[in-house]
N, C-alpha and C positions, 0 to 999 in steps of 0.2 A: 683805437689803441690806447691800453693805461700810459698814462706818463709818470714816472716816477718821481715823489719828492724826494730831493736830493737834503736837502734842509734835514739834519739830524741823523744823519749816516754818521757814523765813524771811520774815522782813516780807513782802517781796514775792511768797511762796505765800500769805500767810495773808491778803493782797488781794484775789488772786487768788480765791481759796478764797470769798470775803466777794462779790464779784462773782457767782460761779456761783451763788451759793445765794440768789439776788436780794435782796443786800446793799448797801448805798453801802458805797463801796472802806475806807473809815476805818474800818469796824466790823475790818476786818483788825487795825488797827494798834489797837484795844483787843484783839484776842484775842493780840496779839505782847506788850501789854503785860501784860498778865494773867497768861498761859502764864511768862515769865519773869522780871517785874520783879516782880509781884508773888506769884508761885507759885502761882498759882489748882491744888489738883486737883480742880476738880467745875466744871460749866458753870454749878450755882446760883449758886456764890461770884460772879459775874462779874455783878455789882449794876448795872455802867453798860449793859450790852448789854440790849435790850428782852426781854420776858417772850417773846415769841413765836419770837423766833431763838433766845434760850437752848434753847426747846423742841424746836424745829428738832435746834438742835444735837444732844440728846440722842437723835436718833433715826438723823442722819446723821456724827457724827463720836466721836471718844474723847479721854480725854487718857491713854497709857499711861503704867504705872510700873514700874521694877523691886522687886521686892520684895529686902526687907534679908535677909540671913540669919545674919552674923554679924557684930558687932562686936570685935575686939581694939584695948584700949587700953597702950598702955609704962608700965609704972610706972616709968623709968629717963626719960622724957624728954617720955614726951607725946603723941607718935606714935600716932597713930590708922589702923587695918584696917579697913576696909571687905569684906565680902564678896557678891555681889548676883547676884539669881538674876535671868537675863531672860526672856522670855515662852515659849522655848522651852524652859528648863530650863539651859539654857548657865551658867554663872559665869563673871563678873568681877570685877575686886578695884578698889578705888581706897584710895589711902592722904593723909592730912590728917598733913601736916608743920607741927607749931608754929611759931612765931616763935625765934629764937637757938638754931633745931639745926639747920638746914641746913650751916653751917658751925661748925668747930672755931678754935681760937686770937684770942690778944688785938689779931691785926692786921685783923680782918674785925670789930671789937667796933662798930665804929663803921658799919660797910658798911648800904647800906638791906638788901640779902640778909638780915640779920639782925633785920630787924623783921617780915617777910614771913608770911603764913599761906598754905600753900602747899597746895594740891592734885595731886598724879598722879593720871591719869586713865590711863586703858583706851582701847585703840580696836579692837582686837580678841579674839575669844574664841581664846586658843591663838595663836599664831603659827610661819609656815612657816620660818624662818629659820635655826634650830637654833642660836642661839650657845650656845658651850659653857658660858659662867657663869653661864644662868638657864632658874631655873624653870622659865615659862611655853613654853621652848623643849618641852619634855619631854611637855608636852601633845597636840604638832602645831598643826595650824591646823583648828579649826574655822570661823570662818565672821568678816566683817567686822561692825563696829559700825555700826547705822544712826546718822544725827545725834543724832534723840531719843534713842536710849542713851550718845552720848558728852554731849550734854549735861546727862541724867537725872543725873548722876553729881556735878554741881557742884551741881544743885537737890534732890538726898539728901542729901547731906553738911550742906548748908545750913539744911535743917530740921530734920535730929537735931543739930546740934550748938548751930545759933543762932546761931552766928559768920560774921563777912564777912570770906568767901577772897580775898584781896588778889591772889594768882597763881596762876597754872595752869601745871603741866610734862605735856603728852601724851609721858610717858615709864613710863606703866607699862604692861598686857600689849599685846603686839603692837606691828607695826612701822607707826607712822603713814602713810608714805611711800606704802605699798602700799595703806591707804583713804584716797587721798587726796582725792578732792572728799567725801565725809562728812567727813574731817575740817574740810576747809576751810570748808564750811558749818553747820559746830558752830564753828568760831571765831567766821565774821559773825553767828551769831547769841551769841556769848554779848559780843562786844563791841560789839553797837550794843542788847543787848536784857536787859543782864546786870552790866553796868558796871565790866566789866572791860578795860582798857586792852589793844591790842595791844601794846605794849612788855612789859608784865606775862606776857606768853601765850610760854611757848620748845615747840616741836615737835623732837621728839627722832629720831634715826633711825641705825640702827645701817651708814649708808651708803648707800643705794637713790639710786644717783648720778640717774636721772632723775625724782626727785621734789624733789630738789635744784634743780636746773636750771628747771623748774618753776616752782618756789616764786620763783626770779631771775626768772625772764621776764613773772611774774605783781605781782613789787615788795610782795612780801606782808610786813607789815610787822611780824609775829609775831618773836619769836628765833628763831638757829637753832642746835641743840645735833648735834654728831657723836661717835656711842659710836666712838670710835677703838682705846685701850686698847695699840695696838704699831704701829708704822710699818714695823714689819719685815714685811716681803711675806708670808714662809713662814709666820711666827707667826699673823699677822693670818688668814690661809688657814684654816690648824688652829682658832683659835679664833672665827671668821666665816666662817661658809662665803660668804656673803653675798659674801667677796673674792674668792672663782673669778670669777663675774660682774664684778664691779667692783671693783680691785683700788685699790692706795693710789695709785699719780699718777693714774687717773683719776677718784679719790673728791676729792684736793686741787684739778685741775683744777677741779671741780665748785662746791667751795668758792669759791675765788679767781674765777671767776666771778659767785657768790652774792654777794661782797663788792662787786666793782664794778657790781653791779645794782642791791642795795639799801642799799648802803654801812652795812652792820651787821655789828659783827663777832660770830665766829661762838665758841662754847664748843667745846671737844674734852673729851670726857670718858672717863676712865683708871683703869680700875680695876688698881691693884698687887697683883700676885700675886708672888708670893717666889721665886724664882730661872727667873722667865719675862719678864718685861719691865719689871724693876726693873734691869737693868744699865746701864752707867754712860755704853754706849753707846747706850740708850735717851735716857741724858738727854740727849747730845750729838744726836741725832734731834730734839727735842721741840724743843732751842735752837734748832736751823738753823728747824725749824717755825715757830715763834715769828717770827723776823726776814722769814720770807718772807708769811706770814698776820696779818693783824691778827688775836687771839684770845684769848684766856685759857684757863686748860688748870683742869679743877676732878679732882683728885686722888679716888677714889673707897674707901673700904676695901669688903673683897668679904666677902659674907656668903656661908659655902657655903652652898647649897640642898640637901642631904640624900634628891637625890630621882636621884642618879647610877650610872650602870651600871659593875661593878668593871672595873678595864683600861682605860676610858676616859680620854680628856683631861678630863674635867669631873671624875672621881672625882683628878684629881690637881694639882688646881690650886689654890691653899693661899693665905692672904693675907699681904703681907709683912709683917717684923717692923716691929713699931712703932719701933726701932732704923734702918732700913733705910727706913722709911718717912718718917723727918725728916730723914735724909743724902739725899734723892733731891729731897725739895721745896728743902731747904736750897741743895744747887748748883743747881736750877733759880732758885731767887728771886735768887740770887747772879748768874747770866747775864740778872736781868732780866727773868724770864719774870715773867706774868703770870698768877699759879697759886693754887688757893684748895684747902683738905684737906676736902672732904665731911666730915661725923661719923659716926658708927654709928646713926641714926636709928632707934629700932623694932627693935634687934637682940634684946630679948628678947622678940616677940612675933611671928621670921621675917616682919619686912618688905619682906623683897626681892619683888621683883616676880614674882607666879605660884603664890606657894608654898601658900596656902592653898585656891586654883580648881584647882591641879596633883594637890596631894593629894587631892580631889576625884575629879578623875577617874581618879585613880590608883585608888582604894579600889572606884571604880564598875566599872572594867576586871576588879580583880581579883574581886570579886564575881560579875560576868557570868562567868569565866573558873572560879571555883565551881560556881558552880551548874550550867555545862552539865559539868564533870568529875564530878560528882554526879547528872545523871541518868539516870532508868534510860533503855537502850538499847531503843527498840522496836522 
């Protein structure tokens, strides 16, 4: 007989779920509260629900988990790696951002940003998208995150660590946009079942203009973050392929839309690379930006990923000087923009997104690629 994961249902499956198995409907909303508020993993723990359904339980449903496989902590800052094997074998990463490293300088000292214990999360294993500055591009796309794996991800962190994650950014492997109703139903479940505010919760996306649009028509109340990085068409091309498909006026379109739907403004985020989309007429770009979009624009340093093909755009894409880097926010603050410097979070323990589930599959590829150059011919 299948057993069902219960892990990622919503209130209203777990009702459902509570009805079919000739339950009154509220035995649901103990197993929502169980399952998330208070992280039951075993149907024993689950002390309010009668002896005889728990036993039920254990013969008709599960609760799944990912197993841990590696932890990396920063001794530079704090920054915690996560790396987690899911049931098929796949790896994903998720990374625990301290309090007062998200951002750098004594004009953010005071900002709530900087009291925050932050979560990236995962929502897919590998992603199809190829941008050239990360990791997890290098992978491909293996396959989408169900709910219960994006939400496993907040209730693992949470038990190894002890700590209560104040925010979540779905900004690490994969392009949210593209699972979008798992994603969305890992949101309503961790903010009605998990106590985590929507305002707290920003969905990341490196442009997937009708997921955008979407998220406007739907008045979803999460942030919303745009990986933008250059407004120049041809650059944005080269280093998003993403912009063949959707290029930059109908990504801002997209935007400017989002804004009068759900009147939130939106983040753009910009990673400086040194003599690619650090000139001066970038920053003249970002001003006009600014004045036509309500936004703030959060300045990224780019960590290389170490995982690139010689000749390539991604083997040549460098980060700009830290000289270069405070002349470019400096005339932005100066025009008024609305602009915050990311820090180096995790840089001594490759935190960027991908890099330790990449190297994974990188080592498994070439292994496989071993052994059959090694065997005998029959």
């Amino acid at each position: 007989m299948h057993r069902r994961n219960l892990k990622g249902l919503t209130l209203e499956e777990l009702e459902e779920f509570a009805v079919a198995s000739s339950e009154p409907k509220y035995r649901g909303r103990q197993l929502f509260d169980w399952l998330y508020a208070k992280e039951a993993s075993s149907f024993a723990e689950m002390t309010s629900i009668s002896k005889s359904f728990r036993g039920r339980l254990e013969s008709r449903a599960t609760i799944g988990s990912m197993g841990l496989v590696q932890v990396q902590e920063s001794g530079h800052d704090g920054t915690t790696k996560f790396l987690f094997e899911l049931s098929d074998g796949k790896r994903i990463e998720t990374v625990l951002i301290p309090p007062r490293t998200l951002f750098k300088g004594s004009e953010t000292d005071d900002d709530e940003e900087q009291k925050r214990l932050t979560l990236c999360i995962s929502t897919q294993a590998g992603c199809p998208l190829d941008c050239k500055f990360c990791a997890t591009a290098t992978m491909g796309f293996l396959r989408n995150l169900t709910p219960g794996e994006i939400v496993d991800q907040l209730l693992q962190v949470r038990k190894i660590c002890g700590k209560k994650v104040t925010n979540l950014v779905y900004m690490g492997m994969g392009e949210p946009l593209l699972n979008y109703e798992n994603v969305m139903k890992s949101v309503e479940i961790i903010t009605t079942g998990m106590g985590i505010a929507p305002r707290r919760i920003t969905v990341s996306t490196a442009g997937w203009v009708p997921g955008i649009r979407q998220m406007a028509d739907e008045r979803r109340k999460v942030k919303l973050a745009v990986s933008l990085h250059t407004l120049d068409e041809d650059l944005r091309t080269d280093l998003m392929p993403v912009n063949k498909k959707y290029g930059v006026d109908g990504l801002l379109d997209a935007v400017r839309y989002y804004y009068r739907m759900v009147k939130r403004p939106v983040t753009f985020e910009y990673i400086l690379f040194g003599d690619y989309n650090d000139r001066d007429e970038d920053i003249a770009r970002l001003v006009k930006l600014s004045k036509d979009v309500r936004c703030k624009i959060n300045i990224i340093p780019f960590h290389a990923i170490g995982l690139t093909r010689p000749g390539s755009l991604s083997a040549t894409l460098r980060p700009a000087s830290s000289v270069r880097t405070d002349e470019f926010v400096r005339k932005l603050r100066e025009a008024r923009v609305a602009v915050f410097v990311r820090s180096s979070a995790g840089e001594d323990i490759n935190a960027a997104c991908g890099q330790l589930a990449a190297r994974a599959v990188q080592k498994r590829r070439t292994s496989s690629i071993s052994s059959l150059q090694c065997s005998p011919i029959s």
